[in-house]
C-alpha positions as CSV (number, residue, x, y, z in Angstrom):
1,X,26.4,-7.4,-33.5
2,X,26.9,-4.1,-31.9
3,X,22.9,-3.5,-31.6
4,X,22.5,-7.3,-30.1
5,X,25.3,-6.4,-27.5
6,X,23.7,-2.6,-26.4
7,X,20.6,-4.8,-26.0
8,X,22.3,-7.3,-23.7
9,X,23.6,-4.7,-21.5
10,X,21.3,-2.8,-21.6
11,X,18.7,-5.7,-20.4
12,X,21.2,-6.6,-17.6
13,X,21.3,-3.0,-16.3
14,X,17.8,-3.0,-16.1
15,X,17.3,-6.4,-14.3
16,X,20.6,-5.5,-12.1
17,X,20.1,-5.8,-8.7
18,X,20.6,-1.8,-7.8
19,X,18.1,-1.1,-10.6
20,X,15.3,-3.7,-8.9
21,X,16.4,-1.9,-5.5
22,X,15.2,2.1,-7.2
23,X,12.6,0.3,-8.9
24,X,11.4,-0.7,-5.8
25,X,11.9,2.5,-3.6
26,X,10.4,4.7,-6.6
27,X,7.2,2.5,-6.9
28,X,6.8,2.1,-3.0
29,X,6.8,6.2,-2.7
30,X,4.4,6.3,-5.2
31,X,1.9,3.8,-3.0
32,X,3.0,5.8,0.4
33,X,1.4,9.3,-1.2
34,X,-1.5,7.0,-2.4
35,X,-2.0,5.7,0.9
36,X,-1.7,8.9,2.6
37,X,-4.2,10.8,-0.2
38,X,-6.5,7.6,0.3
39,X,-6.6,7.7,4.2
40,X,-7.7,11.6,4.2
41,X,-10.6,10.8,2.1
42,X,-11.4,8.2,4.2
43,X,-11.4,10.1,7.2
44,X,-13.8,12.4,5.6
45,X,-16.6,9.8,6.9
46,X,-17.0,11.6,10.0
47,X,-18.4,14.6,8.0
48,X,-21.6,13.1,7.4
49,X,-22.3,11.5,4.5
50,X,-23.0,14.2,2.3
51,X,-19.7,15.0,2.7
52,X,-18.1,11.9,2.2
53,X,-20.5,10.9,-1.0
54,X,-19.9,14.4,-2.5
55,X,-15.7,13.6,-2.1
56,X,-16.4,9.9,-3.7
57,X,-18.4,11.8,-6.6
58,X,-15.8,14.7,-6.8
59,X,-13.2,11.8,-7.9
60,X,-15.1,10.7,-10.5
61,X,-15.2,14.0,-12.2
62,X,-11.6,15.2,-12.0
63,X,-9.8,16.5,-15.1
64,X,-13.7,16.7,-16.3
65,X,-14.1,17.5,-19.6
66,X,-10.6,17.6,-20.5
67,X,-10.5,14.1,-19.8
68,X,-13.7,12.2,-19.8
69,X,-15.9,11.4,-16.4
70,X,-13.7,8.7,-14.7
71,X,-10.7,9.1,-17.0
72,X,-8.6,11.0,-14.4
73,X,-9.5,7.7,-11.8
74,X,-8.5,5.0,-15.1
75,X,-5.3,6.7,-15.1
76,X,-4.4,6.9,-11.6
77,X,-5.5,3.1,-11.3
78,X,-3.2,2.7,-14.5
79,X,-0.4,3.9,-12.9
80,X,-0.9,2.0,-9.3
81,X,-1.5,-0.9,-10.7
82,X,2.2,-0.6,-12.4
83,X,3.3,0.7,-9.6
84,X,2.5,-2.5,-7.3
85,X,3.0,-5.0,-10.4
86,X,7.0,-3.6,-10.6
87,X,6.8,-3.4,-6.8
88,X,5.9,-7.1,-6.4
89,X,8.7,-8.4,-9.5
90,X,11.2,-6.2,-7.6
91,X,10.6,-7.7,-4.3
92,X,10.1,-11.2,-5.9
93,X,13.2,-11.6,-7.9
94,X,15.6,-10.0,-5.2
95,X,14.4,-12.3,-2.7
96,X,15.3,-15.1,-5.0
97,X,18.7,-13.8,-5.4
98,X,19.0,-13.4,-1.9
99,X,18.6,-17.0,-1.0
100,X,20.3,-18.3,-3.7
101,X,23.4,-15.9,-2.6
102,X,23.2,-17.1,1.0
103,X,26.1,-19.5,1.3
104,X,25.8,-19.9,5.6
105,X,23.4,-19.4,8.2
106,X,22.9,-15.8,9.8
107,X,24.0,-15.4,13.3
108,X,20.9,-15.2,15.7
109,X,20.9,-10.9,15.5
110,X,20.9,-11.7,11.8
111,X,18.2,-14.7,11.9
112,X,16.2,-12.4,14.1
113,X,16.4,-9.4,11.5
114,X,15.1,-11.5,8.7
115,X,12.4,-13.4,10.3
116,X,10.9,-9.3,10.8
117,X,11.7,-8.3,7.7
118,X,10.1,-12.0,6.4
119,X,6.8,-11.2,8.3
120,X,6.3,-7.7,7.4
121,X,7.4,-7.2,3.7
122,X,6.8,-10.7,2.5
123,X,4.0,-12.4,4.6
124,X,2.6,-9.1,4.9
125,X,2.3,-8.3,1.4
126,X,0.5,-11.1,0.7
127,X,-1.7,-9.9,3.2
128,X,-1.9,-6.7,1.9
129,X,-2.6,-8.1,-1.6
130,X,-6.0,-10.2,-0.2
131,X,-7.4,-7.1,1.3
132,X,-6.5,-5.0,-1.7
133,X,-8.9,-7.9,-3.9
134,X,-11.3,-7.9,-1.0
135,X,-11.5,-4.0,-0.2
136,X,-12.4,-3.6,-4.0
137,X,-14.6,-5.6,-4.2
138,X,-16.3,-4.4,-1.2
139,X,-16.0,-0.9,-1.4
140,X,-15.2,0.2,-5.1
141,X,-16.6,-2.6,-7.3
142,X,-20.0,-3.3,-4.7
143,X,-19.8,-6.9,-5.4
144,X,-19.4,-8.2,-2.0
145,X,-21.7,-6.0,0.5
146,X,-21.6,-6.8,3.8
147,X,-25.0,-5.5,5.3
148,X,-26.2,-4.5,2.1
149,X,-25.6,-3.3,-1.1
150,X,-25.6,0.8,-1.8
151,X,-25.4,3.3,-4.7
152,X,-23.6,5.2,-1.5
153,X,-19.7,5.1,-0.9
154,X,-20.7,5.9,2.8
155,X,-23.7,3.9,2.9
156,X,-21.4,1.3,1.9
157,X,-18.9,1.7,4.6
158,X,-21.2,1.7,7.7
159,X,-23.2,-1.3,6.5
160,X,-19.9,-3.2,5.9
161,X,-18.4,-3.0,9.4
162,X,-21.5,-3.1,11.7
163,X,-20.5,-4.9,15.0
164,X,-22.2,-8.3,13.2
165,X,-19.5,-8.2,10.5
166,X,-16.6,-8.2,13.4
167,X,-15.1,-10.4,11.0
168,X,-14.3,-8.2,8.4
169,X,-13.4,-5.3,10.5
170,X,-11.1,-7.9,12.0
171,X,-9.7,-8.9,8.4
172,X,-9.4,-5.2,8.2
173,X,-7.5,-4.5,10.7
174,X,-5.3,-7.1,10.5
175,X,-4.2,-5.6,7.3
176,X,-4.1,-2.5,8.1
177,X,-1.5,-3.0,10.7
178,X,0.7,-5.0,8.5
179,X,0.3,-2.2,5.8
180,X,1.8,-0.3,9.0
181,X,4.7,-2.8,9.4
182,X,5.4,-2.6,5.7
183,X,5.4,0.9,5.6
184,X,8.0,1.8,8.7
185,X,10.7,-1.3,7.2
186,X,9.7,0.2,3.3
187,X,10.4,3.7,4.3
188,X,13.4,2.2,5.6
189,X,14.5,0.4,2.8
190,X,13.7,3.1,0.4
191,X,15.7,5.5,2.3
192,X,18.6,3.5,1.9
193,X,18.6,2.2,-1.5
194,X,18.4,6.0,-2.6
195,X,21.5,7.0,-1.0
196,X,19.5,8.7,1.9
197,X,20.5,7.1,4.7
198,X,23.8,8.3,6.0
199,X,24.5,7.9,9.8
200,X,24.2,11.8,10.9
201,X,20.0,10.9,9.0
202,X,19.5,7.9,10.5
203,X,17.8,9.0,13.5
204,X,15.6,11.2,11.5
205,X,14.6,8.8,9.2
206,X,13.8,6.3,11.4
207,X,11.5,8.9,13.1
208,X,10.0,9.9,10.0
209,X,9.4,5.8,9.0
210,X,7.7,5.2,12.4
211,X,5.6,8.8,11.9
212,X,4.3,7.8,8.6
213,X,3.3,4.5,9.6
214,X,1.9,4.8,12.7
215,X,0.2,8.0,11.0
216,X,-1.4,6.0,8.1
217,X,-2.0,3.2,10.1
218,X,-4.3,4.9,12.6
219,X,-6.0,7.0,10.3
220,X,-7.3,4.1,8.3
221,X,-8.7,2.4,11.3
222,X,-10.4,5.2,12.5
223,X,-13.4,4.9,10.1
224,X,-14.2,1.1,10.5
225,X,-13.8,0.9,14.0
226,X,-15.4,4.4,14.6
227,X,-18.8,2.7,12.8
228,X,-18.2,-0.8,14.7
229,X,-18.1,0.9,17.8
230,X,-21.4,3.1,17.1
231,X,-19.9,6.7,16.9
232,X,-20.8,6.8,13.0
233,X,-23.7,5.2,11.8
């Protein structure tokens, strides 16, 4: 009886509303420094593509031969692909609570806050989640190619977003942006559900969400538009 009860509350702690909230913030950090790790590599397409090629094929090697070729890259993908699994349960499950909570209709300051945070962490995650499918098979997996199919990462990039493909330098920069929306309201979010934001931080915090964003944002459109627009080729 004892064991059954420890079990129960400790099932309820984890499932508690606070725990989904750290769950959330923790795994959404852990995507940020992705993102931000990701986009330098990226912008390593307007060394040449020796040097962008070497980076892709320095990846593949890391923790070589303590860990097998690729086994560094299998881990990492391990752990994002937790990371946005727990992120996505979080976000579902607390939105269900939140509407099911909601006994009256928000003021129109209220209405209007939830219709942004509707568009960029919910519509815009499903966003987000096409491209992710999309950019892998594009990019990482070669089974969608755009202009061609290459053994070359960069050779892979500039045939994919060639001014005749607009579309999909369209789709992805569509995404991109709402991966900037999502990032400035996560930040945000993230800040607050750990305790961070106090009123004398606020200011500073809200700087720092906007900085990151707008940082990450433009720093992965760089590369495709950069080759749609003929400066890398």
């Amino acid at each position: 009886m004892a064991n059954s009860t420890l079990t129960k509350k400790r099932s309820t702690a984890y499932g508690s509303t606070v725990a989904l909230k750290s769950a959330m913030a923790v795994t959404g950090a852990v995507l940020v420094l992705y993102l931000i790790a990701h986009m330098y590599g990226n912008l390593k397409v307007f060394s040449g593509q020796e040097a962008f090629d070497g980076y892709a094929h320095g990846l593949r090697e890391l923790g070589y031969p303590l860990l097998p070729e690729e086994g560094f890259l299998w881990v990492f993908r391990l752990v994002l692909l937790a990371s946005v699994l727990i992120h996505i349960y979080s976000a579902a499950v607390l939105t269900i609570r939140a509407r099911k909570a909601r006994t009256q209709r928000y003021v129109v300051t209220k209405r209007v806050q939830r219709t942004y945070s509707s568009y960029t962490m919910r519509w815009g995650g499903v966003l987000i989640a096409l491209f992710v499918v999309f950019h892998i098979l594009h990019l990482t997996v070669n089974a969608i190619a755009p202009g061609g199919a290459s053994d070359s990462p960069y050779e892979r990039l500039v045939n994919g977003f060639q001014p005749e493909f607009w579309y999909v330098t369209l789709f992805y920069v569509a995404a991109v942006i709402a991966v900037g929306f999502h990032l400035r309201h996560g930040i945000w979010s993230g800040m607050a559900t750990l305790g961070l934001n106090k009123a004398s931080r606020q200011g500073k915090i809200n700087a720092a969400a906007v900085g990151i964003a707008l940082i990450v944002t433009v720093g992965f459109l760089l590369p495709p538009l950069a080759v749609t627009f003929g400066l890398v080729g």
